[in-house]
N, C-alpha and C positions, 0 to 999 in steps of 0.2 A: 558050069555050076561049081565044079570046084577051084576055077580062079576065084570065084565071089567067095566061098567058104575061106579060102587062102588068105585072103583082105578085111573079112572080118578080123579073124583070127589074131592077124599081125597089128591091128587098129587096138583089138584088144590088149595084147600084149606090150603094144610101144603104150597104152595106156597106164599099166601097171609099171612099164619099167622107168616111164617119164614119172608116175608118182615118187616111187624108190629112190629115184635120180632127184628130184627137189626136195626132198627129207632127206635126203645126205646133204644137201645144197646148204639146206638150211640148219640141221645140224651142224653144219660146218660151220654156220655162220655165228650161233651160240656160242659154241664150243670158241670161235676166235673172238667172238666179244670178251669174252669171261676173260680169256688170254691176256687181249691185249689190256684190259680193262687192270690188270693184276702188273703189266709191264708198266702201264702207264703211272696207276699209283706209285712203283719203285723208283720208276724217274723223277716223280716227281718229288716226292718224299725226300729224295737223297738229293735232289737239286737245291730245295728249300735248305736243309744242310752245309750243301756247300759255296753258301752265304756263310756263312763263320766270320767270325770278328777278325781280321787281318792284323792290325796291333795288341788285340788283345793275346793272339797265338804268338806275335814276334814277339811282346815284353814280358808273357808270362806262360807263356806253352798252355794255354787253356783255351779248348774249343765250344766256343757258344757263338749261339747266333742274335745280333740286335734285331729286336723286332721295330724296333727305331725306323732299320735302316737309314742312319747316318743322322735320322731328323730328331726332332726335340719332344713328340709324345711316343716310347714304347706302349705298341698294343698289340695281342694275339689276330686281333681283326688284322692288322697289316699283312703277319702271316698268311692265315688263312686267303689273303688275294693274290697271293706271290703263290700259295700251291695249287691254286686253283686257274693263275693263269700258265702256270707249267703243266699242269693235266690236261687242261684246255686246247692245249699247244701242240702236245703227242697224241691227243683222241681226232684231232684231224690237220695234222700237218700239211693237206697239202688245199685247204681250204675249202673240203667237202669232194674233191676228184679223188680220185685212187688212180692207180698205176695209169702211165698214157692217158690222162684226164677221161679217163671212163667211169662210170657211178662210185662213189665209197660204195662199197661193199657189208662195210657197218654201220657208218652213220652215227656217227657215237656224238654224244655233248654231255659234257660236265653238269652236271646238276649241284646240290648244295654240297661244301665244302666247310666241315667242322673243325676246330682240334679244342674236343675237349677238358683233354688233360695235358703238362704242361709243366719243365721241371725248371725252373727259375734259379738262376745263381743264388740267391741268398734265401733261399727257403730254406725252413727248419734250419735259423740261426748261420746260416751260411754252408752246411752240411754238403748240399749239390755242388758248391764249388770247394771243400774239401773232400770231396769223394774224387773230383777228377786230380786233383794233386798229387793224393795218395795214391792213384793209378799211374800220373805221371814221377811219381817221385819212385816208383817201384825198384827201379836199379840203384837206386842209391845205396850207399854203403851204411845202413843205420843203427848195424848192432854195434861197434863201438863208441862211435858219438853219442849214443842213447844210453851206455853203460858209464860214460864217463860223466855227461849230466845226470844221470840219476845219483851218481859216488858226490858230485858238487854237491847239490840240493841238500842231499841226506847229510851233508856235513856241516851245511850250512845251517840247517832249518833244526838240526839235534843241540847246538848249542843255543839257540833263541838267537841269533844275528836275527833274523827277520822281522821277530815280533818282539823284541825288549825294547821297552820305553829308555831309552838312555839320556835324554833332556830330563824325565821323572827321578832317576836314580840320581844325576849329578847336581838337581836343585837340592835335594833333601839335607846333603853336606852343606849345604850353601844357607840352609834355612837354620840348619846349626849353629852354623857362623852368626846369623843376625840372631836368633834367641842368646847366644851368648852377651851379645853384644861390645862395644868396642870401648876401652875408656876415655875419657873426653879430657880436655886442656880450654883452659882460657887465653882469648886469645887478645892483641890488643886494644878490641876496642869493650872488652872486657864481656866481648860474650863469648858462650861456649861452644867446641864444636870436638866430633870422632878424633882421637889421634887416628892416620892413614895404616892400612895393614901393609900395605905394600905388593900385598899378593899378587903375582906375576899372573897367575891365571884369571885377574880380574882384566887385565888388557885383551887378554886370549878371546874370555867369554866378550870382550864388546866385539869384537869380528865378527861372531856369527850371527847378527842380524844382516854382515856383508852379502854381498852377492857371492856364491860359488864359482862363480865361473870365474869374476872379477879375480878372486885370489887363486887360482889353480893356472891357469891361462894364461900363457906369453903374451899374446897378442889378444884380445881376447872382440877389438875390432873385428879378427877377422872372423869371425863364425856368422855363418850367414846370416841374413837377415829378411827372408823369405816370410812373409804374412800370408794365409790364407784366411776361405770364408767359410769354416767347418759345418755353419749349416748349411752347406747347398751340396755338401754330400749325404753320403747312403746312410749313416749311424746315426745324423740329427731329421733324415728325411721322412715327413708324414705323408700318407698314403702313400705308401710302397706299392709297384706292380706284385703280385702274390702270382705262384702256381699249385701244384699242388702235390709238390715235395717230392722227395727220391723215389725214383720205380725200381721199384725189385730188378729188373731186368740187368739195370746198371750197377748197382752193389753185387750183384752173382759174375759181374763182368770185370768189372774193376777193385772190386774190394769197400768192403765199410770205410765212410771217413774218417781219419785217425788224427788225433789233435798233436800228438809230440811230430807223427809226419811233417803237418802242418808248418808247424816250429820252422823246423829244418828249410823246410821250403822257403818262408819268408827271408831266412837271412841269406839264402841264395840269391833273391829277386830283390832284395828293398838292401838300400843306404843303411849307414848309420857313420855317426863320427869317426873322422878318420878314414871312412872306406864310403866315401860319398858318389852317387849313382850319377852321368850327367843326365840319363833322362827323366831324374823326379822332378817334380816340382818343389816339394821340402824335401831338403838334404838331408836332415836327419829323421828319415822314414821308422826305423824302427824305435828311435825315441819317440816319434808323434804316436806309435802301436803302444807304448807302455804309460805315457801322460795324456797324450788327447788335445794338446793346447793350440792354439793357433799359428803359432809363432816356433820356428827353429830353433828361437835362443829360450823362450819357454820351454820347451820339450827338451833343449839339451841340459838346461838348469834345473827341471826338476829330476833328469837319472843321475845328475849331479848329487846333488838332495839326499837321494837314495844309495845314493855309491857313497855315499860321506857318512852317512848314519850305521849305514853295516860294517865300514870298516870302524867308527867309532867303538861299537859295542867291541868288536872283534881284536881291537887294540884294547884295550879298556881289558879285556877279560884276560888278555896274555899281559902286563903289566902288575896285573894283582897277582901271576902266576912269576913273576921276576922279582926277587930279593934282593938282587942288587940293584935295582930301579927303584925299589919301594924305599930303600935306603937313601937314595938320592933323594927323594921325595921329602923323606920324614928328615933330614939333615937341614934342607931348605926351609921348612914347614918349623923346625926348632925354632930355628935364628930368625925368623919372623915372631913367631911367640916369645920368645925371648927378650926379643927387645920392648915386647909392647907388657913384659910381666905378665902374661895370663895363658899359661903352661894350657889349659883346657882348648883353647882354641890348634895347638898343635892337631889332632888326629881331622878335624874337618879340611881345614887347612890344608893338608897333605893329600886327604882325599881330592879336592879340587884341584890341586897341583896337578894329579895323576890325571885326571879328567882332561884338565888343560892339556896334556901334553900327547894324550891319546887323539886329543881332536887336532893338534898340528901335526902328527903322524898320519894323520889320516887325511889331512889335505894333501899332504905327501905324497900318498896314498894315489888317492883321485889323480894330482897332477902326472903320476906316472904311468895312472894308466890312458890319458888321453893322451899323453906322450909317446903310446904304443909299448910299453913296458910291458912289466907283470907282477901281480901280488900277490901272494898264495894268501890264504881266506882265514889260517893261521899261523899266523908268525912262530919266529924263532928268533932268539938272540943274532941268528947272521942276518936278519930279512928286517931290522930295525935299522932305521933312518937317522932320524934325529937324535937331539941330544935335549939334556934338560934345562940347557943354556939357549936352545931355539925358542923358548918363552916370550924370550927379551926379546926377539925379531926377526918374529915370525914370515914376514913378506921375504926376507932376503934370505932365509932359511932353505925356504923352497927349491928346490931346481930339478929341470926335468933330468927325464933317467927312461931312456927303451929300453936297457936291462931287465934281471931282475929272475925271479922263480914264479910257480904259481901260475894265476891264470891270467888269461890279460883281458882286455876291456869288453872284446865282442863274447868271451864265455861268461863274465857277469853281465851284457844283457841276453845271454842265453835264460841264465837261471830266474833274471828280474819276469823274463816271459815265461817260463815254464809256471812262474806261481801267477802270474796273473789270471783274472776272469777270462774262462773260454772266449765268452758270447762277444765281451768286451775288445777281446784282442783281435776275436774275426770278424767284427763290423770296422774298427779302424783300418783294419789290413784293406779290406774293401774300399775304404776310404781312399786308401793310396793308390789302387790301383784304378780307382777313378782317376783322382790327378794325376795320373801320369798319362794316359789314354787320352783325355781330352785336353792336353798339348800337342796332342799329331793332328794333320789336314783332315778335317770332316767330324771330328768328335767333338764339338765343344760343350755339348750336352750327354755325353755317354752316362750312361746310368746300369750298372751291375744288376739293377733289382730288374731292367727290362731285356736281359739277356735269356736263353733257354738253353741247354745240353740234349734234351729229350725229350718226343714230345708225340703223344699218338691223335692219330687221324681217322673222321670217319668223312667218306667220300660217298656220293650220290651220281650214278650215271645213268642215263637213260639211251638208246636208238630207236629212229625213225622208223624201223621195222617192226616199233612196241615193245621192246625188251627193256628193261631197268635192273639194275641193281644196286648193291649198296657194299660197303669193304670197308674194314676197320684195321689201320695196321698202328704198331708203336714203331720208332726211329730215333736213333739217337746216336751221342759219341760214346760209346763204351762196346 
């Protein structure tokens, strides 16, 4: 009898301890679901990552991922099958076996795979890909390049260089002249016509409907001649891919996007005249940032343009401030009135002399600094060129010059870019960095608006044992 009492006893007890024993069992098995369930997400999340643009890292140090992959429509859905077949992939590596092809022990299968959210290169105005610049531009040295464009500008923009109408101020003299009017002679076949003023600055003014580059330019054949097709990038492109813009997580990691950063950054990465990139496609990248045109000799002809008009006024205002210039002026400006009897036309006269001779100073100007020279922003009697006998001719007046004081060509397109439109200058810049990416092997459709930096996931998993759950993480470069 008490072998049978003994056999109960231990029936009952392997009862209870095989229960204990399969609730730890399964316990276990929870607890490694949940696990592996949290391992596999990190795999995969950080695998989908490290898909990152390849040429986009080598030409500009910025890490985003093409949801393209390499193809011609960007979309979130691509993602989403790339993290879903890398989750897929570690929830059962070994094809549903576990160790020694004995039962998986969890049994796991991916269920639905989201990503809601989603931070897109050029959302909010391009910010997301100025947030990683200003991360990557971090060690740059940028308090005194920042202090000495801010000293430019504020010297520039206190005198009105930027915004004085200088073609309005030098007609008005000019309109002078014609209300005075000229007096007349018969001629042989006994009609009447103007006696000629003579005015040296009437030759001057016929130039400036010339071409700039034409008259500044040695050669001026050689400046590339590179066409593109500016709608088929990001700044002219409708329906944009969208996401939905900077995550906190990123700005607390890498810092707010900063626009003067920015600056700095472009003319590290992008061409410009003179210091041209082989791998652009337009050589003069940071003229196409400040014109927009399609064409290289476009975009180099209108900072042309603008480099011609600032040093006009800027010549112009230091000539009125020179006596012995203004002397020259009104000597010449005499003996043209003079001879024609009508003393009132001296002071316009004179003025347009000055004008004239302010605009061949400042083709000067130009030619010296695409000659790699340098101009300070305002002269002095030692930083003056010409003469008031360069009037008579002008073309053979010219000549280059890399000398010089002042600034030279790439710190006036520092300042041309520091006043331009934000939004304006970071969809071009975008621009550029399209065409240069989709001249490497596999891009020929690369599009910035279908790139991500950051991007959170919600995952769905379910095992055969009945278990499901659900995980939501964010991931990204910062």
């Amino acid at each position: 009898m008490r072998r049978g009492y003994i056999t109960v006893f231990l029936s009952l007890s392997l009862t209870l301890i095989l229960s204990l024993v399969f609730t730890v069992i399964e316990g276990a098995r929870i607890s490694a679901i949940r696990m592996k369930f949290e391992c596999v997400t990190d795999i995969g999340m950080n695998s989908v990552l490290a898909e990152y643009h390849r040429e986009l890292l080598k030409q500009y140090d910025l890490l985003f991922v093409d949801t393209s992959y390499s193809g011609s429509h960007p979309e979130i859905a691509n993602t989403e099958a790339h993290l879903r077949k890398y989750a897929q992939k570690n929830c059962r590596p070994g094809e549903g076996k576990g160790l020694f092809g004995s039962r998986d022990f969890l049994a796991l299968n991916m269920g639905t795979v989201e990503i809601p959210e989603y931070s897109v290169a050029s959302d909010d105005n391009g910010a997301v890909l100025k947030r990683q610049v200003t991360d990557y531009m971090g060690d740059y040295p940028l308090g005194a390049v920042l202090v000495k464009l801010g000293a430019d500008v504020s010297l520039l923009q206190g005198a009105g260089i930027d915004t004085k109408d200088v073609d309005a101020w030098r007609r008005q003299y000019e309109e002078e002249i014609d209300a005075i009017g000229l007096p007349e002679e018969e001629t042989e076949d006994g009609e009447t016509k103007e006696v000629p003023l003579n005015n040296p600055a009437d030759a001057v003014n016929a130039m400036r409907s010339s071409g700039v580059l034409n008259l500044v330019l040695e050669n001026p054949s050689a400046v590339s001649a590179v066409k593109v097709d500016v709608g088929d990038y990001i700044s002219h492109r409708s329906g944009r891919m969208k996401g939905t813009g900077l995550c906190a997580e990123a700005v607390e990691a890498g810092g707010a996007p900063n626009d003067l950063v920015f600056q700095l950054y472009l003319f590290e990465k992008c061409g410009y005249y003179g210091a041209q990139m082989d791998k652009s496609l337009l050589k003069y990248q940071m003229e196409y940032i400040l014109a927009g045109k399609n064409t290289d000799w476009q975009n180099l002809e209108q900072v042309a343009k603008k480099l011609l008009l600032w040093r006009e006024v800027a010549n112009m205002l230091y000539l009125l401030s020179d006596s012995a210039k203004i002397a020259e002026a009104e000597i010449l400006a005499a003996a043209l009135s003079a001879v024609l009897l009508m003393p009132a036309l001296m002071e316009p006269v004179k003025y347009t002399i000055l004008f004239a001779w302010a605009y061949v100073e400042s083709l000067q100007d130009v030619k010296t600094l695409f000659s790699g020279g340098r101009v300070p922003i305002f002269k002095t009697a030692a930083d003056w060129k010409t003469g008031i006998n360069c009037l008579k001719n002008v073309r053979g007046s010219l000549t280059e010059d890399s000398g010089g004081t002042g600034l030279n060509y790439k710190e006036y397109l520092q300042i041309m870019v520091f006043l331009q439109d934000a939004e304006t200058r970071t969809e071009r810049a975008m621009d550029i960095m399209e065409m240069d990416i989709r001249q490497t092997p596999g891009n020929a459709r690369f599009r910035l608006d279908g790139c991500f930096d950051a991007y959170q996931a919600h995952l769905e998993m379910t095992s055969r044992f009945g278990y499901s759950y659900e995980m939501t993480r964010r991931y990204g470069f910062y």
